[in-house]
PDB file as gemmi writes it, atoms N, CA and C in Angstrom:
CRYST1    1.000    1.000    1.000  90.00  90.00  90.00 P 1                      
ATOM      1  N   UNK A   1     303.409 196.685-143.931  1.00  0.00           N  
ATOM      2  CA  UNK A   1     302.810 195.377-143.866  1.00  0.00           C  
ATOM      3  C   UNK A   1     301.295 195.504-143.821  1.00  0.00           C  
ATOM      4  N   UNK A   2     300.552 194.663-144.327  1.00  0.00           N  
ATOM      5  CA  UNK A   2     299.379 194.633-144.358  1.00  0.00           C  
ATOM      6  C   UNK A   2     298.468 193.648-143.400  1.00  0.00           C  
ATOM      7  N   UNK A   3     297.294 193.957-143.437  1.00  0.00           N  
ATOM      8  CA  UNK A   3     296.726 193.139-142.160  1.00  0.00           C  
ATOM      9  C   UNK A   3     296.971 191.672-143.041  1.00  0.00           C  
ATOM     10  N   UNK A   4     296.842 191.113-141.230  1.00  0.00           N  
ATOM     11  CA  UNK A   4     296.363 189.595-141.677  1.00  0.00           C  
ATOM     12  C   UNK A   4     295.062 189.021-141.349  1.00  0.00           C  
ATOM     13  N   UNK A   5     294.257 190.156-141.153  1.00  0.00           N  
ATOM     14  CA  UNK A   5     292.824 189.485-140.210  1.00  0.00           C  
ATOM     15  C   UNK A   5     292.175 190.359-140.810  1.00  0.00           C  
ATOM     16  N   UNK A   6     291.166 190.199-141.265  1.00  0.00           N  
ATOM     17  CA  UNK A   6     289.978 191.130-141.945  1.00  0.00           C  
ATOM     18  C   UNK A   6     289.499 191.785-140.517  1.00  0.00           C  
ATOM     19  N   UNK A   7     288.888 193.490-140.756  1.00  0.00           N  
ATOM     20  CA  UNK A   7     288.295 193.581-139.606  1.00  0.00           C  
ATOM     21  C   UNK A   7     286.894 192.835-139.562  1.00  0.00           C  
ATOM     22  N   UNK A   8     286.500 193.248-138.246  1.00  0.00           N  
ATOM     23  CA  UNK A   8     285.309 192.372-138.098  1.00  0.00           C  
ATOM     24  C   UNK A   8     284.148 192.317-138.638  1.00  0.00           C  
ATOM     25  N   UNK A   9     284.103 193.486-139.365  1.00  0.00           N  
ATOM     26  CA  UNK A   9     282.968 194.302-140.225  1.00  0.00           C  
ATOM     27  C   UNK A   9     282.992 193.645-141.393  1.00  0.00           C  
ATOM     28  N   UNK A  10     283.813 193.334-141.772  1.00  0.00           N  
ATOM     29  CA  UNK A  10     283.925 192.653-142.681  1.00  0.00           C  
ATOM     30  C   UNK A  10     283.984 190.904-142.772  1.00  0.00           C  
ATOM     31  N   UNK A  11     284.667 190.505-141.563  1.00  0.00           N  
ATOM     32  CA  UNK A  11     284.108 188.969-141.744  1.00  0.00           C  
ATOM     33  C   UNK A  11     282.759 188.935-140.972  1.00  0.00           C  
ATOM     34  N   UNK A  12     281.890 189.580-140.427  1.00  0.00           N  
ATOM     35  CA  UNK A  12     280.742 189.655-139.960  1.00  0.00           C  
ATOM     36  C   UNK A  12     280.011 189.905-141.493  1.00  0.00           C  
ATOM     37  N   UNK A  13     279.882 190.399-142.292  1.00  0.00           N  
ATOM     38  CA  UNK A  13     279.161 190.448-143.777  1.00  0.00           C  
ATOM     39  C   UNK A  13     279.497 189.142-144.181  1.00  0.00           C  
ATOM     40  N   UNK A  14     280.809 188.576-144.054  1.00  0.00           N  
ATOM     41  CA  UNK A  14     281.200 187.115-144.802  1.00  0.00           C  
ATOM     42  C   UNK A  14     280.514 186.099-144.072  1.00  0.00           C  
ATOM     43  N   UNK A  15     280.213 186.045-142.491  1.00  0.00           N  
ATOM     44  CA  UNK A  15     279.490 185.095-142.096  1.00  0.00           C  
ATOM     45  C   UNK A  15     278.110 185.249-141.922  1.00  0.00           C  
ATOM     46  N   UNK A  16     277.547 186.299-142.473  1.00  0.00           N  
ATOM     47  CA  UNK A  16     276.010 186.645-142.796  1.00  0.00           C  
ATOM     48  C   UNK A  16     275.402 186.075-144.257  1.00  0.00           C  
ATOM     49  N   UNK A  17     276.852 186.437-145.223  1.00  0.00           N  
ATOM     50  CA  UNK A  17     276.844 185.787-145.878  1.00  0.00           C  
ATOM     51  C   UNK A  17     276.436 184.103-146.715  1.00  0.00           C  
ATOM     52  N   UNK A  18     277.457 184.122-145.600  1.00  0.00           N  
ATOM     53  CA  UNK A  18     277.259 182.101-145.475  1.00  0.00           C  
ATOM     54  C   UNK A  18     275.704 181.385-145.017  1.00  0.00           C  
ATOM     55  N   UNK A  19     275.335 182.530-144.668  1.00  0.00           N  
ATOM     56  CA  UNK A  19     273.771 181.688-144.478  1.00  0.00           C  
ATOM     57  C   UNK A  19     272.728 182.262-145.271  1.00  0.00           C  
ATOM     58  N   UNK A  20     273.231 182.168-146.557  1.00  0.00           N  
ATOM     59  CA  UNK A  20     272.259 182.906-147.593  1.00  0.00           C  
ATOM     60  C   UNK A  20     271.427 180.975-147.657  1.00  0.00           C  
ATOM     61  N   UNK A  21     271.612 180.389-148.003  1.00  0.00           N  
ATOM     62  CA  UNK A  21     270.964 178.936-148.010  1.00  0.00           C  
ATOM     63  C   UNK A  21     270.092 179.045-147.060  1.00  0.00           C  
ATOM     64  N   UNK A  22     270.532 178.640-145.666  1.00  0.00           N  
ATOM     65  CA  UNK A  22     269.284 178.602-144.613  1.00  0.00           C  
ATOM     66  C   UNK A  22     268.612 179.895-145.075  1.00  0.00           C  
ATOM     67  N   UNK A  23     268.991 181.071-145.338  1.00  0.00           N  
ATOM     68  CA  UNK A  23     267.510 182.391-145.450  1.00  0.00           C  
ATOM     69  C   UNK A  23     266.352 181.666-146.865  1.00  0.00           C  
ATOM     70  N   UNK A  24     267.336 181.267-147.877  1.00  0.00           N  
ATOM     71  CA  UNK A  24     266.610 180.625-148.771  1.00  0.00           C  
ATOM     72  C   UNK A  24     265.668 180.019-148.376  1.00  0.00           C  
ATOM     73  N   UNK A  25     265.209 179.157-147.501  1.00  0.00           N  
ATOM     74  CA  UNK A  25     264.560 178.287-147.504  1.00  0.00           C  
ATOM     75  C   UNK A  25     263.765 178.429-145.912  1.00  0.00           C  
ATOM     76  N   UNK A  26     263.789 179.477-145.682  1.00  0.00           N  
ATOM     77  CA  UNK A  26     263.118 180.825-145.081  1.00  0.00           C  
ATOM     78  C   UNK A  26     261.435 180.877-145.683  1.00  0.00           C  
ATOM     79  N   UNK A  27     260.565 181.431-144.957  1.00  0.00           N  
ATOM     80  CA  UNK A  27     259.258 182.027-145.961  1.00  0.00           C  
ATOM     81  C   UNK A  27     259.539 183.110-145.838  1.00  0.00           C  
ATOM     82  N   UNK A  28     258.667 184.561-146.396  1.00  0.00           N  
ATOM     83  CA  UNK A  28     259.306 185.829-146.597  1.00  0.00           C  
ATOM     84  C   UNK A  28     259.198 186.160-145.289  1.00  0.00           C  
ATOM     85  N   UNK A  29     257.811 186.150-144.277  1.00  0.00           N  
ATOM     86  CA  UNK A  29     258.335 186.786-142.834  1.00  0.00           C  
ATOM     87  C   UNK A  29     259.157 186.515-142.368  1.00  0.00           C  
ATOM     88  N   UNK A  30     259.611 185.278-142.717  1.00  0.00           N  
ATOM     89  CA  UNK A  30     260.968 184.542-141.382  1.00  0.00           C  
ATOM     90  C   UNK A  30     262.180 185.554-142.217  1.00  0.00           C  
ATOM     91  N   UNK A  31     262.310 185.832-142.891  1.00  0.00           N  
ATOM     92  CA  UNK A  31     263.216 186.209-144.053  1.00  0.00           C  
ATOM     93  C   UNK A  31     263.577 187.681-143.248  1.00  0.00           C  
ATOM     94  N   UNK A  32     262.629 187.880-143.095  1.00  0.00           N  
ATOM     95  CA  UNK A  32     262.724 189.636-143.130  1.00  0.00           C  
ATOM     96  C   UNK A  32     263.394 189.498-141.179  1.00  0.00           C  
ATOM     97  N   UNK A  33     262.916 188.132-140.753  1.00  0.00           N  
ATOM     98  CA  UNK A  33     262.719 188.345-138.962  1.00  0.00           C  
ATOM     99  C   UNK A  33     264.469 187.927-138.817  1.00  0.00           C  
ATOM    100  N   UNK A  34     265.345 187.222-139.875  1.00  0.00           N  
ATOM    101  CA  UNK A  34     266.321 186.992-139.408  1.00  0.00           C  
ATOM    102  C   UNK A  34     267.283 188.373-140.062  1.00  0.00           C  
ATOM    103  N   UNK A  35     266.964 188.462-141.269  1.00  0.00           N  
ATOM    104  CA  UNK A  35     267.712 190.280-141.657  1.00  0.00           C  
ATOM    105  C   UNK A  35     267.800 191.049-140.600  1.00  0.00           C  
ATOM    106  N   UNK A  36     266.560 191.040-139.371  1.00  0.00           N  
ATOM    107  CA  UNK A  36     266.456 191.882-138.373  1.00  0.00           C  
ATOM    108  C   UNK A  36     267.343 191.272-137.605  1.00  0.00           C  
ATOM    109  N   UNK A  37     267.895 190.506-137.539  1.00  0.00           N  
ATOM    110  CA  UNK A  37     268.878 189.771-136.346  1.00  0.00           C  
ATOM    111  C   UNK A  37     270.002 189.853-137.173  1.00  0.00           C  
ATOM    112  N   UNK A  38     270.144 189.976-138.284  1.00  0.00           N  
ATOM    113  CA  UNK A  38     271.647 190.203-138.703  1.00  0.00           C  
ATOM    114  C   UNK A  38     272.229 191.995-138.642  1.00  0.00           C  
ATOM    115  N   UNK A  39     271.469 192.682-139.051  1.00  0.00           N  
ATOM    116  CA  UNK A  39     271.261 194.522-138.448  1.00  0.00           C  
ATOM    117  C   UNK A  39     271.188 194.460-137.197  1.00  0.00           C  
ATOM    118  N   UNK A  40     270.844 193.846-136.298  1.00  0.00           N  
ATOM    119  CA  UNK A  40     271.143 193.886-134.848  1.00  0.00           C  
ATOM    120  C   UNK A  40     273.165 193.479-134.099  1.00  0.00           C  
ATOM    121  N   UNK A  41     273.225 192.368-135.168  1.00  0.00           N  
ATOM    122  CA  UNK A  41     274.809 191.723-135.046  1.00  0.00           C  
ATOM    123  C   UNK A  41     275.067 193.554-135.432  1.00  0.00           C  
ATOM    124  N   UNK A  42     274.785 193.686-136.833  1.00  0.00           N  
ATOM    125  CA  UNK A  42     275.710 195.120-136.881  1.00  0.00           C  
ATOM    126  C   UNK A  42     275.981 196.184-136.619  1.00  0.00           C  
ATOM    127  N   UNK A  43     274.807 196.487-135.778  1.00  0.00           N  
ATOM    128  CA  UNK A  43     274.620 197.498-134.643  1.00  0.00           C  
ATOM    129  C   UNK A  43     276.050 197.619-133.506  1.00  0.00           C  
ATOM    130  N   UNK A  44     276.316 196.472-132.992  1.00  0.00           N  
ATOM    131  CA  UNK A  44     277.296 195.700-132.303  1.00  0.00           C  
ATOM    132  C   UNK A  44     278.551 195.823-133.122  1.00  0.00           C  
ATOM    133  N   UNK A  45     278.760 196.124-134.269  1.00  0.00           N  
ATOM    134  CA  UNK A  45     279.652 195.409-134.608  1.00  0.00           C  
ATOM    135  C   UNK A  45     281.425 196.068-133.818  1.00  0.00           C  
ATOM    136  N   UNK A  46     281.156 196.785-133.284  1.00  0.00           N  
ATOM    137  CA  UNK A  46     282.391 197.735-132.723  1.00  0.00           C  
ATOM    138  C   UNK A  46     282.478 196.712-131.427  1.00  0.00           C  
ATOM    139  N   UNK A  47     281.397 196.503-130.688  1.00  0.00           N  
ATOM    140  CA  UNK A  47     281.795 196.080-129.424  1.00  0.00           C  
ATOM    141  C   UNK A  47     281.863 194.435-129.723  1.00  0.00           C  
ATOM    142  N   UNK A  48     281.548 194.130-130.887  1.00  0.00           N  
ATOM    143  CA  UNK A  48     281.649 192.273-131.063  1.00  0.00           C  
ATOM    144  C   UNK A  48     283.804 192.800-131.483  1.00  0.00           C  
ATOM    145  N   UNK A  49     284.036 193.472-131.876  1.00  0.00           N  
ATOM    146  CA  UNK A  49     285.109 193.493-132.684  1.00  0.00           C  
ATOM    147  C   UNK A  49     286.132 193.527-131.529  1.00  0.00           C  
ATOM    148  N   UNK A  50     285.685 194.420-130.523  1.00  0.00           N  
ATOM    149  CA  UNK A  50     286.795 194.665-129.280  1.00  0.00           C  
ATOM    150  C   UNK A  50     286.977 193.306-128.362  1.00  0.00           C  
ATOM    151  N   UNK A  51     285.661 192.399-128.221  1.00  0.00           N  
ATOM    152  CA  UNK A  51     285.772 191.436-127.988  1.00  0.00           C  
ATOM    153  C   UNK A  51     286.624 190.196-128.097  1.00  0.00           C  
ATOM    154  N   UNK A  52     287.049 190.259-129.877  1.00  0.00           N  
ATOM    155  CA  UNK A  52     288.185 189.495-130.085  1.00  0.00           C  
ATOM    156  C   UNK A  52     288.470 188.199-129.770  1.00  0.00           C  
ATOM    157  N   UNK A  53     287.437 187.769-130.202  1.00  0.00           N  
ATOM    158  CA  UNK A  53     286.791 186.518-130.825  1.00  0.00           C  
ATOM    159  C   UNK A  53     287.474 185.612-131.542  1.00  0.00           C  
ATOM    160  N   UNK A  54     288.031 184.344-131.622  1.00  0.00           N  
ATOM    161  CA  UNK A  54     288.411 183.775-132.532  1.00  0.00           C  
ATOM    162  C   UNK A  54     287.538 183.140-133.469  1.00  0.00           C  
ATOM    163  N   UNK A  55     286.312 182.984-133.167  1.00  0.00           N  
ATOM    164  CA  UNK A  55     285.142 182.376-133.868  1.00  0.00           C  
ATOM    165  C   UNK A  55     284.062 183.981-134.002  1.00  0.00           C  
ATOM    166  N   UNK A  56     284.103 184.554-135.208  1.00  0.00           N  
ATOM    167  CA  UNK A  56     283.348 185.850-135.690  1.00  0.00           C  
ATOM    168  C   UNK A  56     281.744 185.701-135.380  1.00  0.00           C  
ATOM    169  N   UNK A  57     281.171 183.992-135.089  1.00  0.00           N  
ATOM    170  CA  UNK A  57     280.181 183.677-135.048  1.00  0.00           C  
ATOM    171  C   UNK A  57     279.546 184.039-133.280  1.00  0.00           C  
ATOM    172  N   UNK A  58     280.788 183.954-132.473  1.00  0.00           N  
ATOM    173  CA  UNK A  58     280.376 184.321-131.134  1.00  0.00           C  
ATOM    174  C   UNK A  58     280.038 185.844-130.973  1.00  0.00           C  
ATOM    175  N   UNK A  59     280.509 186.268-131.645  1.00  0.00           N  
ATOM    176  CA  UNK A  59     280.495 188.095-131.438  1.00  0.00           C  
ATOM    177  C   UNK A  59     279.230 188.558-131.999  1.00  0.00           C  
ATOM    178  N   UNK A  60     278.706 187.846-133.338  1.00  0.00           N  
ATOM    179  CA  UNK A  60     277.635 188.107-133.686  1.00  0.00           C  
ATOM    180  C   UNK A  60     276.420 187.127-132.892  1.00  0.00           C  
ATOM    181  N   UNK A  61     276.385 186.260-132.431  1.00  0.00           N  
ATOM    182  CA  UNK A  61     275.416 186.009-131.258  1.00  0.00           C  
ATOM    183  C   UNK A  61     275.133 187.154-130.128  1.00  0.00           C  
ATOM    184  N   UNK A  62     276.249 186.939-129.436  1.00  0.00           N  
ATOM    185  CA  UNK A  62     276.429 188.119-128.519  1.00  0.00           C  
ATOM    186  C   UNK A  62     275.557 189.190-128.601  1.00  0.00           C  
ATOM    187  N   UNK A  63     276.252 189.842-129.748  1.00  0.00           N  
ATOM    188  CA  UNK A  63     275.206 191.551-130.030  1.00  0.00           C  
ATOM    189  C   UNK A  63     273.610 191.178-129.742  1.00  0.00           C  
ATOM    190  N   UNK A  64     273.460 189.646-131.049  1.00  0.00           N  
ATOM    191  CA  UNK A  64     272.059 189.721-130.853  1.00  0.00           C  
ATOM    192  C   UNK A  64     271.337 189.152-129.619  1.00  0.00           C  
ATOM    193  N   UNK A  65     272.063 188.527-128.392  1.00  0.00           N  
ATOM    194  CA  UNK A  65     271.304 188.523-127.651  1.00  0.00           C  
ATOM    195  C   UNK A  65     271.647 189.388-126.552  1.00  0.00           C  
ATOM    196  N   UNK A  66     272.881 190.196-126.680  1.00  0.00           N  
ATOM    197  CA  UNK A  66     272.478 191.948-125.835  1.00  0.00           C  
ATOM    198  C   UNK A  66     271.316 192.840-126.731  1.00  0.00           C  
ATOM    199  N   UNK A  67     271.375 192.825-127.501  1.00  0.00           N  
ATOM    200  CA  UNK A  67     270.003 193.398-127.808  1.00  0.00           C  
ATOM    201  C   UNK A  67     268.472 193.017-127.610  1.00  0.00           C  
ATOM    202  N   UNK A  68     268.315 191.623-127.790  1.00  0.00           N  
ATOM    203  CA  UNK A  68     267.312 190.852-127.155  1.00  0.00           C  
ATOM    204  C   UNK A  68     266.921 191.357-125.429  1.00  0.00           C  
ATOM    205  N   UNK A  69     268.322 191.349-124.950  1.00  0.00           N  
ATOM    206  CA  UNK A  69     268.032 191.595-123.809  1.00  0.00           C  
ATOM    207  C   UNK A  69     267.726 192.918-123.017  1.00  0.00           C  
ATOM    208  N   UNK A  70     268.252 193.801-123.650  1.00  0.00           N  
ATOM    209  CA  UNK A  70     267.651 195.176-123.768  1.00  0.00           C  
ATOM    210  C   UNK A  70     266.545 195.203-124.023  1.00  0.00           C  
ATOM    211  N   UNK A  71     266.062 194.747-124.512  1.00  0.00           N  
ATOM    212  CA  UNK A  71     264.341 194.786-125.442  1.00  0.00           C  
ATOM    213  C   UNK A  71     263.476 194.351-124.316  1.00  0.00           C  
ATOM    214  N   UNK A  72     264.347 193.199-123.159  1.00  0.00           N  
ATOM    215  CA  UNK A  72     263.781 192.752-122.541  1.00  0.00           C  
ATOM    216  C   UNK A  72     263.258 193.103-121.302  1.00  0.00           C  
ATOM    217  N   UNK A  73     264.387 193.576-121.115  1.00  0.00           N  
ATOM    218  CA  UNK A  73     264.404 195.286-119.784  1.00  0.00           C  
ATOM    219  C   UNK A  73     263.258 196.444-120.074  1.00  0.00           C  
ATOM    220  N   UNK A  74     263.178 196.596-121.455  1.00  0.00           N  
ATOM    221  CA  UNK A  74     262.426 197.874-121.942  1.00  0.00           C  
ATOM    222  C   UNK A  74     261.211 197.361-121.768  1.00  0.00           C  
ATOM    223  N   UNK A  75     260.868 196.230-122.247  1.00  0.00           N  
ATOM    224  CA  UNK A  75     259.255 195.774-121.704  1.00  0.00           C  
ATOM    225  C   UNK A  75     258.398 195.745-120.615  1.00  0.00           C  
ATOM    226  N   UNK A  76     259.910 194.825-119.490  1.00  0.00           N  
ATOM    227  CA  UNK A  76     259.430 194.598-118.044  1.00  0.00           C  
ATOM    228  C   UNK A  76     259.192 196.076-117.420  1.00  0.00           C  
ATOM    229  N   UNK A  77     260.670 197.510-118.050  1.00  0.00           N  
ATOM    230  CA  UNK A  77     260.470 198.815-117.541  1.00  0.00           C  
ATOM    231  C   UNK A  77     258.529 198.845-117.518  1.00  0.00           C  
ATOM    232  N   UNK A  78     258.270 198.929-119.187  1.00  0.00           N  
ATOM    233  CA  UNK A  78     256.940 199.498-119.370  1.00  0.00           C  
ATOM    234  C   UNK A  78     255.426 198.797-118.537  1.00  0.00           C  
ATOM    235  N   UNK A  79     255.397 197.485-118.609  1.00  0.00           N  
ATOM    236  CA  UNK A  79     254.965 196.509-118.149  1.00  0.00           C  
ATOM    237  C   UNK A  79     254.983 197.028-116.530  1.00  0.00           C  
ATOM    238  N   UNK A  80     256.038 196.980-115.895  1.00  0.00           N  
ATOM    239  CA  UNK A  80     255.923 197.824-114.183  1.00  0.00           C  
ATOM    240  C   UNK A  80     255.517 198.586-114.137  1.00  0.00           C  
ATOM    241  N   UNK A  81     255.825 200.064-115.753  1.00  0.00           N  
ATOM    242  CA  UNK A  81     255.009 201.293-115.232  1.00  0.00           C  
ATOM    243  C   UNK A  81     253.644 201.063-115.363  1.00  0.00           C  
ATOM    244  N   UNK A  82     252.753 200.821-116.254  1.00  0.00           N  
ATOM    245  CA  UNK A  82     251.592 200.482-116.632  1.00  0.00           C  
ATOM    246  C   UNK A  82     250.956 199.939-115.648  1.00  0.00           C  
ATOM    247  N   UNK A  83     251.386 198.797-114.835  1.00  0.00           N  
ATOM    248  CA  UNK A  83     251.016 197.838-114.043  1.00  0.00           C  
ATOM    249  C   UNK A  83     251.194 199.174-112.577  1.00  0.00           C  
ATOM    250  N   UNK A  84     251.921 200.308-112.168  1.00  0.00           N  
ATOM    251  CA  UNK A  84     251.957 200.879-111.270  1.00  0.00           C  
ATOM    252  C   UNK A  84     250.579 202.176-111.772  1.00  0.00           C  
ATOM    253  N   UNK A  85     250.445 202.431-112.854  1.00  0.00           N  
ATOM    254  CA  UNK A  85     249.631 203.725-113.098  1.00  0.00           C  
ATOM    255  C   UNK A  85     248.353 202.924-113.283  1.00  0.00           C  
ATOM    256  N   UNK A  86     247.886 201.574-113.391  1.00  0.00           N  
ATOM    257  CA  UNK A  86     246.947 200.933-112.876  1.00  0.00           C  
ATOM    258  C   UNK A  86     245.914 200.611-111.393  1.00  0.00           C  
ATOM    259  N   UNK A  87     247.439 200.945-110.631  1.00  0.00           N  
ATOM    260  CA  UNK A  87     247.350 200.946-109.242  1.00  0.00           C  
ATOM    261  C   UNK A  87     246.905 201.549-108.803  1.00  0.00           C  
ATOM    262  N   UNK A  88     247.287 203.023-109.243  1.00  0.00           N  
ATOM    263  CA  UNK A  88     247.302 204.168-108.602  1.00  0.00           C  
ATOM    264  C   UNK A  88     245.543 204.967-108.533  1.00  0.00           C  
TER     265      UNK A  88                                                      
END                                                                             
């Protein structure tokens, strides 16, 4: 028997897909700034997949705002050290 559910890797390309319109009408930086948020969904795409999602659109949020939020940790990290070797 064959699947009945695409893996996620694959309907994650189909719903990246679907927003070829909104990128259209994008300027080229915004263009390039949301590609970077769709390579971020796919970074994820193992742990959006285990998730198991009925909407493919939640899993790819997700990734991108665990990654956002990592980014966000990594700043405040640097930002404290800087702000401590200032001190010192």
């Amino acid at each position: 028997m064959g699947r009945t559910i695409p893996s996620f890797r694959i309907a994650l390309e189909s719903e990246i897909a679907s927003w070829t319109n909104f990128k259209r009408g994008l300027g080229k930086s915004s263009r390039k700034s949301l590609e970077e948020l769709f390579n971020e969904a796919r970074n994820y795409c193992s742990a959006s997949s285990n998730a198991v999602r009925p909407i493919r659109f939640e899993g790819m949020l997700m990734a991108i705002a665990f990654d956002h939020a990592k980014r966000l940790e990594n700043i405040a990290r640097e930002i404290e050290k800087a702000r401590l070797e200032i001190d010192a």
